[in-house]
TIFI-581229 format. One record per residue (C-alpha): x negated, y, z negated; residue in one letter. Coordinates in Angstrom, 1 decimal, decimal comma, m for minus. Layout:
N
X:Y:Z:A
...
This chain:
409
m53,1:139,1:31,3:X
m54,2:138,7:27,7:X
m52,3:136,1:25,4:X
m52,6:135,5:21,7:X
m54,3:132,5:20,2:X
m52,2:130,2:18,3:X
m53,6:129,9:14,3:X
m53,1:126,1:14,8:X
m56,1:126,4:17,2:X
m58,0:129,2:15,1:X
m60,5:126,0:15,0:X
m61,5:126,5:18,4:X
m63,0:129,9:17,5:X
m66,5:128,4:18,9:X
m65,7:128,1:21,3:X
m65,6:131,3:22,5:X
m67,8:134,5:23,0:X
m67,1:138,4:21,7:X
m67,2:140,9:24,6:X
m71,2:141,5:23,3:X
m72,0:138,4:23,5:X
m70,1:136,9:26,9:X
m71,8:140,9:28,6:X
m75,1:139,8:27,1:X
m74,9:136,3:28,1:X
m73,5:137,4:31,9:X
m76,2:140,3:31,4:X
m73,8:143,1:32,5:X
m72,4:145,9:31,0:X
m68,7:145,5:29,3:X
m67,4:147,3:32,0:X
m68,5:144,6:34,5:X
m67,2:142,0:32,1:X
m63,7:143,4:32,0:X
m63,7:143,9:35,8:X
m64,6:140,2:35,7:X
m61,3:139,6:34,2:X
m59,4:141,5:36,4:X
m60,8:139,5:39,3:X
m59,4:136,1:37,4:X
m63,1:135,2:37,0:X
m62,7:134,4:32,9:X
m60,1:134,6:30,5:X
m59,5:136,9:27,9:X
m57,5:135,9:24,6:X
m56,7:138,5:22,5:X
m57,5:137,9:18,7:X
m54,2:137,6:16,2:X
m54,9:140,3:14,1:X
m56,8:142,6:16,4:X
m55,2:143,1:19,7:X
m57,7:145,3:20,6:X
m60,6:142,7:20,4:X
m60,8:140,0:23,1:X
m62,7:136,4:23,0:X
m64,0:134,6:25,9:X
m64,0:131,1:27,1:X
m68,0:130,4:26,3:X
m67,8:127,8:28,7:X
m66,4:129,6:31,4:X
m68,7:132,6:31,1:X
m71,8:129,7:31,3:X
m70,8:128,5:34,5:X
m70,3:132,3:35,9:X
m73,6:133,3:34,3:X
m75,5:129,7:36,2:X
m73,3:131,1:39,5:X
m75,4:134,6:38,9:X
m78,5:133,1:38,1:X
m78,3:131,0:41,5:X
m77,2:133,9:43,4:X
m76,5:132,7:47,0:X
m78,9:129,7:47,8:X
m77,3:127,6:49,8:X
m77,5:124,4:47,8:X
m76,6:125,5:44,7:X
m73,9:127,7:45,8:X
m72,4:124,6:47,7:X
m72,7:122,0:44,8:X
m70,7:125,0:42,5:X
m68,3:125,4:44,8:X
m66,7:121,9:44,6:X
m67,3:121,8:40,9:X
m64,8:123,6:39,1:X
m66,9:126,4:40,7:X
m66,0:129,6:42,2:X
m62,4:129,6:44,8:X
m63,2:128,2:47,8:X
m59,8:128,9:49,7:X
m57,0:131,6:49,4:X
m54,1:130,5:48,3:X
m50,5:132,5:47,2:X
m49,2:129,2:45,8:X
m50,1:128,5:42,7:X
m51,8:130,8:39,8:X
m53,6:129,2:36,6:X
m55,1:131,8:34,5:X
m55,5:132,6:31,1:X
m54,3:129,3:30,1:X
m50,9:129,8:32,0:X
m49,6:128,3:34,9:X
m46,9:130,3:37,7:X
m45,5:129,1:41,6:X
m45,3:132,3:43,5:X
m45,2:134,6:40,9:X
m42,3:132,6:38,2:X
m43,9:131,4:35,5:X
m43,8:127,4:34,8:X
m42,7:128,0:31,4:X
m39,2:129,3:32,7:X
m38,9:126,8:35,6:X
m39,6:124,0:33,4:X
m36,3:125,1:31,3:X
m34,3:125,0:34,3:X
m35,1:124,4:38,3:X
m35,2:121,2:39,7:X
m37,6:120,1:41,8:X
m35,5:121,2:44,9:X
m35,7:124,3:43,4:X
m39,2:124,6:43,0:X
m39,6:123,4:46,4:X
m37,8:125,5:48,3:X
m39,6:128,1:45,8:X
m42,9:126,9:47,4:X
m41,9:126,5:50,6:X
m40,6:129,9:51,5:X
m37,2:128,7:52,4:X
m33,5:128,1:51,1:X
m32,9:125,2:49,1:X
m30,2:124,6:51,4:X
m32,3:123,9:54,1:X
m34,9:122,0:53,0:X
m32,1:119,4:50,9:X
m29,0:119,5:52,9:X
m26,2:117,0:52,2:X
m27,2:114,3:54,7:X
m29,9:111,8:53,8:X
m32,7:110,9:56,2:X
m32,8:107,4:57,8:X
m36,1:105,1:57,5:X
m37,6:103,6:59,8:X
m36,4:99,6:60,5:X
m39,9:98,1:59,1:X
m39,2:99,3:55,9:X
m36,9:96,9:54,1:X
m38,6:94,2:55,9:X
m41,7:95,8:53,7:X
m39,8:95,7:50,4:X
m39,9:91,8:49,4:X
m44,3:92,2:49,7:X
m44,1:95,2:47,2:X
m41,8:94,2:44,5:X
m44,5:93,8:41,6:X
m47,6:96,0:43,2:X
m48,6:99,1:41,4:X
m47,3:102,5:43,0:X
m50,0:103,9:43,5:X
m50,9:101,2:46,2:X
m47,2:100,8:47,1:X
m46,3:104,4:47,4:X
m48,1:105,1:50,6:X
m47,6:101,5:52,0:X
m44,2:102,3:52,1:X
m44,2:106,0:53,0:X
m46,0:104,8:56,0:X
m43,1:102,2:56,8:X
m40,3:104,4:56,0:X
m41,1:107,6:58,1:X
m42,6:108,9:61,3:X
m45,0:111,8:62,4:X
m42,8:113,2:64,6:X
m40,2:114,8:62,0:X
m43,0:116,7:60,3:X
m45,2:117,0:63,2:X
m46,7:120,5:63,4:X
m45,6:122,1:66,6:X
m42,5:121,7:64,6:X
m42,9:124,6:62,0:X
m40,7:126,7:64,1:X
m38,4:124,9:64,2:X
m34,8:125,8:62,4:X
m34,4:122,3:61,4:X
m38,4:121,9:60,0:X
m37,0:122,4:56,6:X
m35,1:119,7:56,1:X
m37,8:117,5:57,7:X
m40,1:118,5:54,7:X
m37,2:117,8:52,1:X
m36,6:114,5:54,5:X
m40,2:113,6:53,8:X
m39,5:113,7:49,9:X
m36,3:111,8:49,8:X
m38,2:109,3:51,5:X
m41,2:109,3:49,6:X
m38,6:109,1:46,3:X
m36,7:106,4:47,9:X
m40,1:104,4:48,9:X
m41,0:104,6:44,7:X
m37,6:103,0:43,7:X
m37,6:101,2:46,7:X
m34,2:101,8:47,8:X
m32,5:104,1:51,1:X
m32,5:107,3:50,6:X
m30,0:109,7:48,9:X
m28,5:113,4:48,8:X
m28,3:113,4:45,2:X
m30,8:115,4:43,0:X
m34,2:114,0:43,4:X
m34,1:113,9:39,5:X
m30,8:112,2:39,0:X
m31,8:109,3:41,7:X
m34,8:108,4:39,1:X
m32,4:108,2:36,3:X
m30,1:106,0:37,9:X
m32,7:103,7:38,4:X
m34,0:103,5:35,3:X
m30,9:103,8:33,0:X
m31,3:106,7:31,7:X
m28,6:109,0:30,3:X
m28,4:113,1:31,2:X
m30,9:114,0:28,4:X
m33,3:111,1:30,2:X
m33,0:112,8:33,5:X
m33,4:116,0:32,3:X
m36,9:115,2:30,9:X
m37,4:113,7:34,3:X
m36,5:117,1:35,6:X
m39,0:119,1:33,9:X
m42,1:116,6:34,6:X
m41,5:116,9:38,0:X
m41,6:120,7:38,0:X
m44,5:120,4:35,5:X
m46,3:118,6:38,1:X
m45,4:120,4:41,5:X
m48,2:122,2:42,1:X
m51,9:122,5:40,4:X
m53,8:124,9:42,5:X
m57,0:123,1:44,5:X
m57,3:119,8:42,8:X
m58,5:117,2:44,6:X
m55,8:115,6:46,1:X
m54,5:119,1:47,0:X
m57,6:119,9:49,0:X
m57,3:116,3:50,7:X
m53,8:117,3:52,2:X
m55,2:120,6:53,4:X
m57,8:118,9:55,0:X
m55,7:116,7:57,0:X
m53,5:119,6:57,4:X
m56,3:121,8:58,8:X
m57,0:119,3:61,8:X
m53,3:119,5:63,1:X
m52,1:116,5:61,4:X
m48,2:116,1:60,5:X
m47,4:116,8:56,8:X
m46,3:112,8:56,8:X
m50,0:112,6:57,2:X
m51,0:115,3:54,6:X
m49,1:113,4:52,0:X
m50,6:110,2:52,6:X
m53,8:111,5:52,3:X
m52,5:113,2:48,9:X
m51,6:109,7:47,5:X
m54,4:108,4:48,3:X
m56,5:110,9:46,1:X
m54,2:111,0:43,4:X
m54,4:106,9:43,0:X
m58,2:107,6:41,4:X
m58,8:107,6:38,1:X
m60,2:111,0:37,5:X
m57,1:112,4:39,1:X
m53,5:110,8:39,1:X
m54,2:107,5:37,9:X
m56,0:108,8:34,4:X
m52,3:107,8:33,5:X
m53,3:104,5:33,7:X
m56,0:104,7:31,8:X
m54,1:106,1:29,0:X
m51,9:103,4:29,5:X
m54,9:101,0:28,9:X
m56,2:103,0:26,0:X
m52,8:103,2:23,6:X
m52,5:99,7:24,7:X
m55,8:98,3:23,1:X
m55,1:100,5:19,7:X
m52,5:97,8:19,4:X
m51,4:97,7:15,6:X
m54,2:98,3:14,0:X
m54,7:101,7:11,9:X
m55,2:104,5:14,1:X
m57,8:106,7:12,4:X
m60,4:103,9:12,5:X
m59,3:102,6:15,6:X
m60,0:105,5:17,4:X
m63,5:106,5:15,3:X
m64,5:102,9:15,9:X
m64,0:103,8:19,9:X
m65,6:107,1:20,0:X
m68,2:105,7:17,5:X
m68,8:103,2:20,4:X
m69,3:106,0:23,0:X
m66,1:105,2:24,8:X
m64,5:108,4:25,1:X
m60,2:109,0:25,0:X
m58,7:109,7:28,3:X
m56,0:112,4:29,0:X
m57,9:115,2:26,7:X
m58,6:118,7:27,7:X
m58,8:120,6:31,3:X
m61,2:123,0:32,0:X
m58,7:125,5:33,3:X
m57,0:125,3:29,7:X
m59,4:125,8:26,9:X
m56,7:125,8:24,5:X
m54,6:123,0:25,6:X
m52,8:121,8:29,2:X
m49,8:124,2:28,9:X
m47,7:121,2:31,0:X
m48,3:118,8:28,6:X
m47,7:121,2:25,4:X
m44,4:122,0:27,3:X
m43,3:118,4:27,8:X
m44,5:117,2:24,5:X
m42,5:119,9:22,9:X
m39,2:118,5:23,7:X
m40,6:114,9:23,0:X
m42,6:114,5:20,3:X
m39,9:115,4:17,8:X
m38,2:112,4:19,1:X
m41,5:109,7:19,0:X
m43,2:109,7:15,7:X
m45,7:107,2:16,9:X
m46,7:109,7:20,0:X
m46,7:112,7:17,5:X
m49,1:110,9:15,0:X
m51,5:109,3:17,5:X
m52,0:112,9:19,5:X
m52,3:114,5:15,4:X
m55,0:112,2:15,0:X
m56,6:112,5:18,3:X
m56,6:116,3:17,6:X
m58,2:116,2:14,2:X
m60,9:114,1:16,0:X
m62,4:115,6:18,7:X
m60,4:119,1:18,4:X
m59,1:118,6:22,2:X
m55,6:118,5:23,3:X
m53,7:116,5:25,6:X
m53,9:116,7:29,4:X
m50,9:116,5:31,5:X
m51,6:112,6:32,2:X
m51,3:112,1:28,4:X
m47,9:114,0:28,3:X
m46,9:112,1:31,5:X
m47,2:108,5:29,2:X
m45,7:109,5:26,6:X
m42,6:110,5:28,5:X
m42,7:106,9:30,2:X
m43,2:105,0:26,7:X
m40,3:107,7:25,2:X
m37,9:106,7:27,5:X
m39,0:102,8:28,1:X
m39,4:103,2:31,9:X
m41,8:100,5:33,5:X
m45,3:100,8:33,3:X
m46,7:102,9:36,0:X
m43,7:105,3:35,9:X
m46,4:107,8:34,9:X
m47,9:107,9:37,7:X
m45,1:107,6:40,0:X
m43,4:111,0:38,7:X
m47,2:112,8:39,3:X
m46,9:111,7:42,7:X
m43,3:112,4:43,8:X
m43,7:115,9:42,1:X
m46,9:116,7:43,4:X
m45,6:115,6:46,6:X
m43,7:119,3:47,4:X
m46,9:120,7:46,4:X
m48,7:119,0:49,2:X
m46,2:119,7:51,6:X
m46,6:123,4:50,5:X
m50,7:123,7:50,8:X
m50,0:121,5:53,7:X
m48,1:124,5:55,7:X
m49,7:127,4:54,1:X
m52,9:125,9:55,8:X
m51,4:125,1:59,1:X
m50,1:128,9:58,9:X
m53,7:130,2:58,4:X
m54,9:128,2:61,2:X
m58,2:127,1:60,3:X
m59,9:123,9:60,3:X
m61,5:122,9:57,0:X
m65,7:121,6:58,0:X
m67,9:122,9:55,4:X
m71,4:122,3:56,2:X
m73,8:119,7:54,3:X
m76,8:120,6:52,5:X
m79,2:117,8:53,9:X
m81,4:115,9:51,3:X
m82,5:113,3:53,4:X
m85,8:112,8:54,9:X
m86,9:115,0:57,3:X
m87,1:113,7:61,1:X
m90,1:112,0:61,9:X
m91,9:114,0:64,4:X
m92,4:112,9:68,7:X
m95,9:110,4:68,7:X
């Protein structure tokens, strides 16, 4: 697919490569080059006024060209694989190429405007939404409101799985279960309970969106913001916590499980918890004025979190979707993210987008992170399945660097 490049990012021009230049740099013919595309290897973006002619993400056609030039040694083949490298698993969840994002085939742009995250999860999980949210709530388990009191203040992304843990069982999502006609709604169980564990409450039937704005106050414009980050942040491909859950999935573990594991990886702060970075970040630019604020920081080496994603040259399309609907509404997000731009040229990430929804709407700190994880939670429970369907247990093999055994006296 071949998109159009925006003239408000004509700046970025550099950053790319003419079809001579990526062919020469790749040293193949054109014709290779274009059946790289085809593949989903690199992106194409069309010029505005020449259709015909095509540019090419120059970083993206270095790392093929280094994956070439390595060819199939072991070592190097291993280290690029789990760098941003070449795909490692297949996968008929989740497509991000040529800066755009789809679930099974619908493109987020369009689900963002309207699905709920019900929607998108019965999307992703091959099933009715029916039966994967019926009318009836799950139960937890008893030790979780005896739980509650020792997590009132803590951060959710230690709280989350401390109380997922409490609240639910293996057995409802155990695998042997898959066949089951019921399994369904244990997997939409799983994310009531997850949501319920994050506002620390029972469980409910009403839309998983709607709880979240109860709880916070918000009116039906609130929620439906809420709405769309959730579906925003469903599904990313094989990020890191996604791989984690199909790990666990892989050894027969229950989805329960898979999820934990999930949270877990998304509480680091090169993944999920980058929101709180951001946090930390607008926080110290306090009220002083921005643009030397922020050259004073990168003057300093410190760099500004929530910026740029290698799978998006031009710009996170979640974010630029989320922001579009909030910015208009929060001059001081819209002036910071200008001056950002006008900086270092990069765009905000997801993470970014995700606080300035929480400072938009006034939710409590950490709310960021806690609508990354209950969204990405469907996603896990999707990767979790699709892996437990392929039936194959995840063990790469190491590349050993240590020293070599020290041979019989």
């Amino acid at each position: 697919m071949i998109i159009s490049i925006n003239p408000m990012v004509s700046a970025l021009v550099s950053q790319y490569l003419s079809s001579n230049e990526a062919a020469a740099l790749l040293g193949v013919s054109r014709q290779t080059l274009y059946a790289y595309v085809s593949r989903g290897l690199i992106a194409a973006q069309s010029v505005d006024d020449d259709p015909r002619r095509s540019l090419y993400p120059r970083d993206a056609v270095q790392r093929l060209a280094e994956a070439r030039r390595r060819g199939r040694r072991p070592k190097e083949v291993a280290r690029s694989a789990l760098d941003w490298g070449v795909p490692a698993l297949e996968s008929a969840i989740t497509l991000v190429r040529n800066g755009r994002l789809s679930y099974r085939g619908r493109d987020i742009e369009a689900l963002a405007g309207e699905a709920s995250l019900e929607d998108v999860a019965a999307l992703l999980w091959g099933c009715r939404r029916e039966e994967a949210f019926p009318d009836i709530a799950p139960a937890m388990l008893p030790g979780y409101a005896a739980l509650l009191p020792f997590y009132r203040d803590t951060p959710p992304t230690e709280a989350l799985p401390a109380l997922l843990l409490a609240a639910a069982d293996d057995g409802d999502t155990a695998q042997w279960r898959r066949k089951n006609a019921d399994f369904s709604a244990s997997c939409g169980g799983l994310v009531r309970q997850l949501f319920a564990a994050a506002q620390q409450t029972e469980p409910s039937s009403e839309p998983l969106h709607r709880q979240l704005a109860q709880s916070w106050g918000l009116d039906d414009d609130g929620a439906d913001l809420l709405r769309m980050a959730l579906v925003l942040c469903a599904d990313h491909e094989m990020n890191a916590s996604t791989f984690t859950a199909r790990c666990i999935a892989s050894t027969g573990a229950s989805l329960r499980a898979a999820v934990l594991g999930g949270l877990g990886a998304l509480s680091g702060s090169r993944h999920g918890a980058m929101t709180t970075r951001v946090e930390s970040f607008w926080r110290g630019l306090g009220d002083a004025p921005l643009r030397p604020a922020l050259q004073q920081r990168l003057a300093s080496g410190e760099d500004i979190p929530g910026l740029g994603h290698p799978l998006y040259p031009l710009g996170d399309i979640r974010a630029r979707i989320l922001l579009e609907r909030v910015l208009p509404r929060f001059p001081e997000a819209h002036a910071l993210i200008a001056e950002v731009r006008a900086l270092t040229g990069q765009e905000p990430s997801i993470d970014f987008a995700l606080v300035v929804l929480r400072r938009h709407l006034r939710l409590p700190e950490g709310a960021a992170f806690t609508l990354f994880a209950l969204g990405r939670s469907v996603g896990w429970i999707a990767h979790a399945l699709e892996q437990a369907e392929q039936g194959q247990l995840i063990r790469p093999r190491a590349v050993y660097t240590g020293p070599e055994p020290l041979a019989d006296a």
